[in-house]
C-alpha positions as YAML, in Angstrom:
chain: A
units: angstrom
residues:
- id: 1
  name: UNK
  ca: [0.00, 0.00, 0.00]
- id: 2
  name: UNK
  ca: [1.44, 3.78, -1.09]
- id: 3
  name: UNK
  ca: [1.57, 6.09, 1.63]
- id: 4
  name: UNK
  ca: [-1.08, 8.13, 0.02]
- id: 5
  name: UNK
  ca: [-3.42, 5.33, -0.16]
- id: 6
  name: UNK
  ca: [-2.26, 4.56, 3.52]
- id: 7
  name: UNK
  ca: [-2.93, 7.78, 5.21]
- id: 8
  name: UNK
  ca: [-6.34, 8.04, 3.13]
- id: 9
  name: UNK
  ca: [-7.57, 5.23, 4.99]
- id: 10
  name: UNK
  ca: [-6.93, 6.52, 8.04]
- id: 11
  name: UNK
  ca: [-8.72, 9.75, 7.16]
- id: 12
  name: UNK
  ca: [-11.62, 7.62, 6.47]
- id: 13
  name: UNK
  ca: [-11.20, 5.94, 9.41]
- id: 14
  name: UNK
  ca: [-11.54, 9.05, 11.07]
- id: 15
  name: UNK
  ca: [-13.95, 10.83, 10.15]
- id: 16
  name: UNK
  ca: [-16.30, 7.60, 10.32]
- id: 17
  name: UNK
  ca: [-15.38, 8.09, 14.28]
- id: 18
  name: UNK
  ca: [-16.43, 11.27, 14.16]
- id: 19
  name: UNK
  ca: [-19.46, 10.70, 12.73]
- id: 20
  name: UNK
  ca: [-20.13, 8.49, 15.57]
- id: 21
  name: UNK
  ca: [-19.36, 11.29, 17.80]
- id: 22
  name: UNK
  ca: [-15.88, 8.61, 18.63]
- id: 23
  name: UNK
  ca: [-13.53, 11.97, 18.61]
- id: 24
  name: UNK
  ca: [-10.74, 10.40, 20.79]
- id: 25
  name: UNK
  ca: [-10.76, 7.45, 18.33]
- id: 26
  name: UNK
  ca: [-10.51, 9.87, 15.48]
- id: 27
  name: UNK
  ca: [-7.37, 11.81, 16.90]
- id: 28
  name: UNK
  ca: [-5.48, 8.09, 17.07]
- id: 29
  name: UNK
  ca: [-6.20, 7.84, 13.38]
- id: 30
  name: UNK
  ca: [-5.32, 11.01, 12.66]
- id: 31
  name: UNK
  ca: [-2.00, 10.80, 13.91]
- id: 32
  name: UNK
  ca: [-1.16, 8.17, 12.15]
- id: 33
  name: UNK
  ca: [-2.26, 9.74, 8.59]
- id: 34
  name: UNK
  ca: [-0.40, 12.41, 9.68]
- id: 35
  name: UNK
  ca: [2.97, 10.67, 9.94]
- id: 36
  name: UNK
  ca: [1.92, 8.82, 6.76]
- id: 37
  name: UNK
  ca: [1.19, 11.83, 5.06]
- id: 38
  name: UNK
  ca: [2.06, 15.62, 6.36]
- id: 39
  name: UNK
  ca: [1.40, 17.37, 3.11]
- id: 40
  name: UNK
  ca: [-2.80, 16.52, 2.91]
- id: 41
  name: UNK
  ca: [-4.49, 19.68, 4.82]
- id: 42
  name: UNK
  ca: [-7.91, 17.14, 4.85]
- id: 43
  name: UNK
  ca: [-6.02, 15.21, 7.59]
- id: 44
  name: UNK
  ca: [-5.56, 18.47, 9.61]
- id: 45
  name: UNK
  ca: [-8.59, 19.92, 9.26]
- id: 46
  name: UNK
  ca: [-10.55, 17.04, 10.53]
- id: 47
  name: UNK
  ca: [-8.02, 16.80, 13.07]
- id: 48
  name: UNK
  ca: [-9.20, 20.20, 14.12]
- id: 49
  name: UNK
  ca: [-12.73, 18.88, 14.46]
- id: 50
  name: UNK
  ca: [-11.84, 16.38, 16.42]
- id: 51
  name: UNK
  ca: [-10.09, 18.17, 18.70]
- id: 52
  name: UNK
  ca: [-13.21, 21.00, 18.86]
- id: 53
  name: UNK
  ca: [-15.25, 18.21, 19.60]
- id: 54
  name: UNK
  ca: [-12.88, 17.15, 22.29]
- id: 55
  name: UNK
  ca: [-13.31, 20.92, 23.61]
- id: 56
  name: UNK
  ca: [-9.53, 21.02, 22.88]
- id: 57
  name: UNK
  ca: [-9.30, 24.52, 21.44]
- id: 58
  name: UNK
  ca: [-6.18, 25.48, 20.82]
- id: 59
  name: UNK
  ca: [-4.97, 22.30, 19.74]
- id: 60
  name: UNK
  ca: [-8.09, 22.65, 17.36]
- id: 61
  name: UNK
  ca: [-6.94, 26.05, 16.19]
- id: 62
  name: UNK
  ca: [-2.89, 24.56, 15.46]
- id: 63
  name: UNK
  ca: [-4.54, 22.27, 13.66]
- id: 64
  name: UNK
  ca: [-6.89, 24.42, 11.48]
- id: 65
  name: UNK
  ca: [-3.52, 26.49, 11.00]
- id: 66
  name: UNK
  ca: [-1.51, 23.94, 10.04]
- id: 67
  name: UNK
  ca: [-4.26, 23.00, 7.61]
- id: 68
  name: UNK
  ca: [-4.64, 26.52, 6.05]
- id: 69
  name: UNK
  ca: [-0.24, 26.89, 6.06]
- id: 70
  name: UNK
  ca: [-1.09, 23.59, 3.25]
- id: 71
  name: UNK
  ca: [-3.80, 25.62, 1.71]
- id: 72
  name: UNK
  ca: [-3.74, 29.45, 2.20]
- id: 73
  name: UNK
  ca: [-7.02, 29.21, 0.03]
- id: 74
  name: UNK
  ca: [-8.49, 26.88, 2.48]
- id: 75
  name: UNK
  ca: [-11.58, 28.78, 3.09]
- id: 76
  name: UNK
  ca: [-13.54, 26.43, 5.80]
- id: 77
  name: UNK
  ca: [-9.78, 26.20, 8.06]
- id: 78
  name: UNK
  ca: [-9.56, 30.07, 7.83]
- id: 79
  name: UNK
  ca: [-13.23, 30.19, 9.07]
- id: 80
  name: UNK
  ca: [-12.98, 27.58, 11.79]
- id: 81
  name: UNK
  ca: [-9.64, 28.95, 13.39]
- id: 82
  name: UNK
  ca: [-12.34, 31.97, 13.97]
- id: 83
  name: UNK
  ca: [-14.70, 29.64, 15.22]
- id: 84
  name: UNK
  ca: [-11.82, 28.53, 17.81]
- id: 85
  name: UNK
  ca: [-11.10, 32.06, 18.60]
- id: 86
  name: UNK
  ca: [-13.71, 32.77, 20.22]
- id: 87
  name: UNK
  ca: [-13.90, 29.81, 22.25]
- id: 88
  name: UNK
  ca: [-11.03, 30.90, 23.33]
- id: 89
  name: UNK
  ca: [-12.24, 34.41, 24.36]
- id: 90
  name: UNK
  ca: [-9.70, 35.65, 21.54]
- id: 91
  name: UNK
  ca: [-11.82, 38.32, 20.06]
- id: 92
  name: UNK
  ca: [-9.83, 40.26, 18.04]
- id: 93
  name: UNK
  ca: [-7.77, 36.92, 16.40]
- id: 94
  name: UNK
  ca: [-11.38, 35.50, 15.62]
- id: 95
  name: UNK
  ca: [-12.64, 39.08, 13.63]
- id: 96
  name: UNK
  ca: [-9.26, 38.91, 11.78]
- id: 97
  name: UNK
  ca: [-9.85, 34.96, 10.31]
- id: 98
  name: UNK
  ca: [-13.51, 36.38, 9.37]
- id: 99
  name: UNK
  ca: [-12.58, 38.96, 7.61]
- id: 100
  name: UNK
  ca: [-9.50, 36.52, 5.96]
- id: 101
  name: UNK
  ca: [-12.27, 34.24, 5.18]
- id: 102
  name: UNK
  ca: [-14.39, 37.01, 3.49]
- id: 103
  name: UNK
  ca: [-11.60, 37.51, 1.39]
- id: 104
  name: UNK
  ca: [-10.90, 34.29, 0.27]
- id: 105
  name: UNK
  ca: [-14.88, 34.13, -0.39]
- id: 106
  name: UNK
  ca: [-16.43, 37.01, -0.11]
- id: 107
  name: UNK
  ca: [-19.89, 35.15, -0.20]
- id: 108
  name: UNK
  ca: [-19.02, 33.06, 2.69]
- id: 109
  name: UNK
  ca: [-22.61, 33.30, 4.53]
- id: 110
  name: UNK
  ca: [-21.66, 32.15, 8.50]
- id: 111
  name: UNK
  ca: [-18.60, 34.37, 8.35]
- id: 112
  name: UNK
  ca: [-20.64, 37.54, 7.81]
- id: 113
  name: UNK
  ca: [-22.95, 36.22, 10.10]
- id: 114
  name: UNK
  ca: [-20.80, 35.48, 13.14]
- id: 115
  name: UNK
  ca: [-18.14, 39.10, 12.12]
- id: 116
  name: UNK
  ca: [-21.62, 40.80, 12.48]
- id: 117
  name: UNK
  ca: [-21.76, 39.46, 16.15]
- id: 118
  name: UNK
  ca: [-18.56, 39.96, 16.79]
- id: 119
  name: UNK
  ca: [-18.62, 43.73, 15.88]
- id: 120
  name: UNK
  ca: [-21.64, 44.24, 17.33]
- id: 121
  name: UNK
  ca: [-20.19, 43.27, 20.91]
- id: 122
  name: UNK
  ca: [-17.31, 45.29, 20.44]
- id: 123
  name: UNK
  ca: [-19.60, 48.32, 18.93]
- id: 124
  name: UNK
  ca: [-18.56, 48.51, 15.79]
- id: 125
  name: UNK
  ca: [-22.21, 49.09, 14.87]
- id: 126
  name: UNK
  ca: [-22.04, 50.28, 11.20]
- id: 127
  name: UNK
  ca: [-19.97, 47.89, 10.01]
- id: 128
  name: UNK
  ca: [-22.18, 44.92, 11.98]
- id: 129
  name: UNK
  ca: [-25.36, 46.14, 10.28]
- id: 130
  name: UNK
  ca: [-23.16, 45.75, 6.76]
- id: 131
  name: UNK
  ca: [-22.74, 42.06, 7.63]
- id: 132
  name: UNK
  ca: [-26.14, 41.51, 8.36]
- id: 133
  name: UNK
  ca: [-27.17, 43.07, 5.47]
- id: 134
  name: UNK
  ca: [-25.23, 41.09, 3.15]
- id: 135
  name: UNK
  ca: [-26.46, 37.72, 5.06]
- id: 136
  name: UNK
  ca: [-29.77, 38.97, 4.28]
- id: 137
  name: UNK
  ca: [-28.82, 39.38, 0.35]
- id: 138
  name: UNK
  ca: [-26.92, 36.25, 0.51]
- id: 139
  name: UNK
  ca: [-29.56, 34.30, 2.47]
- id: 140
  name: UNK
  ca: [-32.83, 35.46, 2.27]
- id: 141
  name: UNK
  ca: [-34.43, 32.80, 4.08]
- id: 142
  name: UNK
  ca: [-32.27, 33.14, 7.19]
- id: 143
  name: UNK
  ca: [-34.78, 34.21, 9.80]
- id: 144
  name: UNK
  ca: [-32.06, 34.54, 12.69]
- id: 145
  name: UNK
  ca: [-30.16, 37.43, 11.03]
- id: 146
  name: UNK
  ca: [-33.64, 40.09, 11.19]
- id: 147
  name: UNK
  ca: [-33.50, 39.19, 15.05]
- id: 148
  name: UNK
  ca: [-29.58, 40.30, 15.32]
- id: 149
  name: UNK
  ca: [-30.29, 43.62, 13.38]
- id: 150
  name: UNK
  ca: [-33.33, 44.21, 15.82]
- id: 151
  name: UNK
  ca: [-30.54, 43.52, 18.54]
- id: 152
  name: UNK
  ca: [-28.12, 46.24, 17.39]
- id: 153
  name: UNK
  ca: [-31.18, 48.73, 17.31]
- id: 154
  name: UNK
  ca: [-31.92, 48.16, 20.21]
- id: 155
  name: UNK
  ca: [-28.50, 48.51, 21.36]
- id: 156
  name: UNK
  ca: [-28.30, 51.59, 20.00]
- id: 157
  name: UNK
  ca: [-31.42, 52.58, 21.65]
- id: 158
  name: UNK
  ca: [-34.08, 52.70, 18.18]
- id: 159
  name: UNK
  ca: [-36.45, 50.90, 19.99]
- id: 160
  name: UNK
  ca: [-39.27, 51.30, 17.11]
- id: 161
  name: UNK
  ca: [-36.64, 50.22, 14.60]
- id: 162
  name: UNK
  ca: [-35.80, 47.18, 16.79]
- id: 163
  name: UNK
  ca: [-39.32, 46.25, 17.56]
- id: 164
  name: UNK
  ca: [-40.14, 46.10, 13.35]
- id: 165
  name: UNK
  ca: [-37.16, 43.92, 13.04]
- id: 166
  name: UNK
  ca: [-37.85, 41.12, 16.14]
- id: 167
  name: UNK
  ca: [-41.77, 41.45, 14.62]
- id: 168
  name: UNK
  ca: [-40.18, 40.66, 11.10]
- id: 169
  name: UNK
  ca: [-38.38, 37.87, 12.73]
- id: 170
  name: UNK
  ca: [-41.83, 36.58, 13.75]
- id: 171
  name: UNK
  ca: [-43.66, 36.74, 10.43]
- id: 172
  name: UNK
  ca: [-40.77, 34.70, 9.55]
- id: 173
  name: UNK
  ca: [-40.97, 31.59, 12.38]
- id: 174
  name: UNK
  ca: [-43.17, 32.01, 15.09]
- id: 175
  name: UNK
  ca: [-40.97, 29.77, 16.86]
- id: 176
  name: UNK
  ca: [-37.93, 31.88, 17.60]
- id: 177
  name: UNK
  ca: [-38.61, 32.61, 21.43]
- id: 178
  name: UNK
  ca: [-35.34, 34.93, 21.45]
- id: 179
  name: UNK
  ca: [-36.64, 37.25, 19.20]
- id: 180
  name: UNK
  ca: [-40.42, 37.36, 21.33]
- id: 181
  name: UNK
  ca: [-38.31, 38.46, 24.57]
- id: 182
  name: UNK
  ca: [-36.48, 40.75, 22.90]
- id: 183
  name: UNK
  ca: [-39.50, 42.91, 22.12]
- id: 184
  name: UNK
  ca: [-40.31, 42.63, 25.53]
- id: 185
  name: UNK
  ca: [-36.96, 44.47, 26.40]
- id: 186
  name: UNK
  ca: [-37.73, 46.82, 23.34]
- id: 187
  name: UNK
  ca: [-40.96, 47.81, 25.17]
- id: 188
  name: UNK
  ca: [-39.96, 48.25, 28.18]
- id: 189
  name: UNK
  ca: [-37.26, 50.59, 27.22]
- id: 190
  name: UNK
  ca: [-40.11, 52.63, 25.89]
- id: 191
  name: UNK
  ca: [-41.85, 52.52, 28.82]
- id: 192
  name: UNK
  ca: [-44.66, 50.13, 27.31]
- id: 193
  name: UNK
  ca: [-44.93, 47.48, 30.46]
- id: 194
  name: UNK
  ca: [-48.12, 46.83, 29.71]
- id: 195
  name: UNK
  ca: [-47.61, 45.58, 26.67]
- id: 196
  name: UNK
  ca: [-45.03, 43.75, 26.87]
- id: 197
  name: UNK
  ca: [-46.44, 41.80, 29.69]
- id: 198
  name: UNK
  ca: [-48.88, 41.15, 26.92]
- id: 199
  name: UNK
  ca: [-46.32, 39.89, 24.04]
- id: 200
  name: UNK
  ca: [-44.57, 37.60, 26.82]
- id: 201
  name: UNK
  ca: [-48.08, 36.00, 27.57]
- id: 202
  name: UNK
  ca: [-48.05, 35.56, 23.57]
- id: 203
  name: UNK
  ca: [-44.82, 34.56, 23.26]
- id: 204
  name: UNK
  ca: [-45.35, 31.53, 26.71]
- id: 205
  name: UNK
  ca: [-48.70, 30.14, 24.66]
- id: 206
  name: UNK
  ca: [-46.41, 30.26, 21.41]
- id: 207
  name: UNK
  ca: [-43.98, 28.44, 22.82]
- id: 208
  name: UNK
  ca: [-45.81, 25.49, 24.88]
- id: 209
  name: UNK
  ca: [-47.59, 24.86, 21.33]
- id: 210
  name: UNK
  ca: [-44.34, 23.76, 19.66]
- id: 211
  name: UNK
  ca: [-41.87, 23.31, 22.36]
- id: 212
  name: UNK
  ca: [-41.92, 19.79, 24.18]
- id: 213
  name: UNK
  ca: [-38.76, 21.50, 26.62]
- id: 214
  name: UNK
  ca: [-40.38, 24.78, 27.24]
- id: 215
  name: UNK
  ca: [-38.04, 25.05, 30.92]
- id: 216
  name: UNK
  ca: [-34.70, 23.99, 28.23]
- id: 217
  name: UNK
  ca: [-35.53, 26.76, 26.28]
- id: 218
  name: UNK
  ca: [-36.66, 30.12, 28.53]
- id: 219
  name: UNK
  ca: [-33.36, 29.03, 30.72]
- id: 220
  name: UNK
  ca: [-31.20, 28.93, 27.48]
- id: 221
  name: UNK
  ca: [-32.54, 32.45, 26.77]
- id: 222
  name: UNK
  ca: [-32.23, 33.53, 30.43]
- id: 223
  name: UNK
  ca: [-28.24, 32.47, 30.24]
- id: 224
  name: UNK
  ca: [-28.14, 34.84, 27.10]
- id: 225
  name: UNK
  ca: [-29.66, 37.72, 28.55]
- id: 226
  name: UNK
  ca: [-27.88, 37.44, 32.28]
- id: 227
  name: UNK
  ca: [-25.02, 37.48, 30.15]
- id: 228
  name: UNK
  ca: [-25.81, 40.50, 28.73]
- id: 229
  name: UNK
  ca: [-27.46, 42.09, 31.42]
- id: 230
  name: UNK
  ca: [-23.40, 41.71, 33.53]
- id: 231
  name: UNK
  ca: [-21.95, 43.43, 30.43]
- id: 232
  name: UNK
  ca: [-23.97, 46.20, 30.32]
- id: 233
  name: UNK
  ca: [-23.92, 46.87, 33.88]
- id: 234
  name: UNK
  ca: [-20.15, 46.84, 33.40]
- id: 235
  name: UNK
  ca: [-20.13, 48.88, 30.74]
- id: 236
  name: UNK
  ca: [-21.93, 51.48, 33.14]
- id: 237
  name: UNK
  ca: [-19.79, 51.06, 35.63]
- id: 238
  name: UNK
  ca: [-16.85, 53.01, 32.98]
- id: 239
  name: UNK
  ca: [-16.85, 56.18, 31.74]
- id: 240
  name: UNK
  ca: [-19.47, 56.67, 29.04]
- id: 241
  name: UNK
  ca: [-21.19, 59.84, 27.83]
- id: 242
  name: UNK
  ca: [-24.55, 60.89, 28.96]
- id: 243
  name: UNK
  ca: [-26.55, 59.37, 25.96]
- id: 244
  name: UNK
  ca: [-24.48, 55.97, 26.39]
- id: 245
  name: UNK
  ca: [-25.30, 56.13, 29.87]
- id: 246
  name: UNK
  ca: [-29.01, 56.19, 29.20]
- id: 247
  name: UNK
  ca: [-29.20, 53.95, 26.68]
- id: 248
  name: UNK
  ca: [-27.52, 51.23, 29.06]
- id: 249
  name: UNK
  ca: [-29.71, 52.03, 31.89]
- id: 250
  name: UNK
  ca: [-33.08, 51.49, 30.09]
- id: 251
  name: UNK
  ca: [-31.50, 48.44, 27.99]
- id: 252
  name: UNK
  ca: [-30.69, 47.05, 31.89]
- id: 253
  name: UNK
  ca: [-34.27, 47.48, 32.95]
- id: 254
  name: UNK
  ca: [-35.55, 45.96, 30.07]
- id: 255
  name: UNK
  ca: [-33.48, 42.90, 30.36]
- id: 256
  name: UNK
  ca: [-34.19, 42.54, 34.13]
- id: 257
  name: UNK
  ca: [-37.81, 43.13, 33.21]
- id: 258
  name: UNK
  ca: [-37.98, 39.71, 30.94]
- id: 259
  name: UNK
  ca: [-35.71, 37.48, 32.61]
- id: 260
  name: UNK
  ca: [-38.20, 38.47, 36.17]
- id: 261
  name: UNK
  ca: [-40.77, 37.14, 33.87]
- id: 262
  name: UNK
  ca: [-38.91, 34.36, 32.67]
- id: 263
  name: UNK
  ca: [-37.67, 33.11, 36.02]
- id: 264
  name: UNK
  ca: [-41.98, 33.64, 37.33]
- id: 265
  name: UNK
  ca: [-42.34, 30.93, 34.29]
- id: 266
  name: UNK
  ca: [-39.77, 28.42, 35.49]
- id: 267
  name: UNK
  ca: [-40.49, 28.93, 38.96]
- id: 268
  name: UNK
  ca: [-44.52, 28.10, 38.60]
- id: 269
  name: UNK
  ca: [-43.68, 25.21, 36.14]
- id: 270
  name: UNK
  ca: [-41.17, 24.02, 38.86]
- id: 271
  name: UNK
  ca: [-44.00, 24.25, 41.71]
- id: 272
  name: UNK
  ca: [-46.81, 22.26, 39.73]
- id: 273
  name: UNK
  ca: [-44.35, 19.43, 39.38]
- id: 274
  name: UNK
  ca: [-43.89, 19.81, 42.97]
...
């Protein structure tokens, strides 16, 4: 047997174990195509899955490199290593590989989609609303993306502008709870309890009609918005200008608003199974 033909089996061998979600069994394989043969960048980038499924980041993100170093045109290793990067909190390393992978395809769909995020967290605002825009050109159907430009409205405080997107969202899937609790926090910050109250009772019937885990679900979105909630408050606690400042402060209210109504839900579910 050539070496070729050697370390291809191997690779098959591989990725068969991930597909069984084997990952450690993978890696063995994957060392020894390696050794076989160090020139194929397939061997290291599913060697970098493996080790992402082994929640082994930076070995997964040497491996993605040493894949891309084969192939500076590998598009799907430049993209991963950004994938990687922001497991490992490296924010700044993960915006550079999606713009890399943007240039390498420039119609890449999940790197415009996850640059917009990352800009958005770090404020770039303009240039986050240009990603989302192009996901929307690139993807029409993607339902997800008119729920992350009603986000960065309301982060900027355009509450009306936030609330058409997260209702867009919803003429799109009723089913996408995130974007029903985030016009919750959109009408709170303008001073619309009442009816937000209202879309959460909406948004709890929605939900138990399609959702056989509704207590999975509100506590996934409570772990989001706690999240955000501690990074606002942060962000108050530095030195921001007035308008920052109130923009914070009623995005913080909003946020403690739905997750008080979120954690009411769990807590009454919890006591009727009591």
């Amino acid at each position: 047997m050539n070496k070729k033909l050697d370390a291809s089996v191997y690779k098959n061998r591989a990725s068969a174990a991930l597909n069984r979600n084997e990952a450690h069994l993978a890696s063995r394989y994957l060392t020894r195509a390696a050794k076989t043969d160090p020139t194929d960048q397939e061997i290291y980038f599913t060697w970098g899955r493996a080790s992402s499924k082994q929640e082994n980041f930076q070995q997964a993100q040497l491996k993605y490199k040493k894949a891309y170093l084969i192939d500076p045109k590998y598009e799907l290793a430049i993209y991963n290593r950004g994938v990687v990067f922001e497991k490992l909190d490296k924010m700044e390393e993960a915006i550079k590989m999606f713009r890399q992978s943007l240039v390498t395809n420039p119609k890449h769909t999940s790197s415009h989609y996850n640059l917009g995020i990352r800009l958005t967290i770090i404020g770039q605002y303009d240039e986050a609303l240009e990603c989302y825009k192009k996901v929307q050109e690139l993807e029409p159907s993607d339902y997800s993306v008119y729920n992350n430009i009603g986000y960065l409205n309301l982060l900027q405080g355009k509450y009306e502008e936030a609330m058409e997107m997260f209702q867009e969202t919803l003429k799109r899937t009723r089913t996408y709870f995130m974007a029903h609790i985030s016009w919750v926090v959109s009408l709170v910050c303008s001073e619309k309890e009442e009816e937000a109250r209202l879309v959460f009772e909406d948004a709890m019937k929605n939900l138990k009609d399609w959702c056989w885990n509704c207590d999975d679900r509100i506590r996934g979105v409570c772990d989001i918005y706690n999240v955000e909630k501690a990074r606002m408050e942060r962000a108050l606690l530095r030195e921001v200008n007035k308008e920052q400042g109130e923009i914070l402060g009623r995005n913080v209210k909003g946020l403690k608003f739905a997750l008080e109504l979120m954690n009411q839900e769990i807590a009454i579910k919890e006591g009727g199974r009591q």
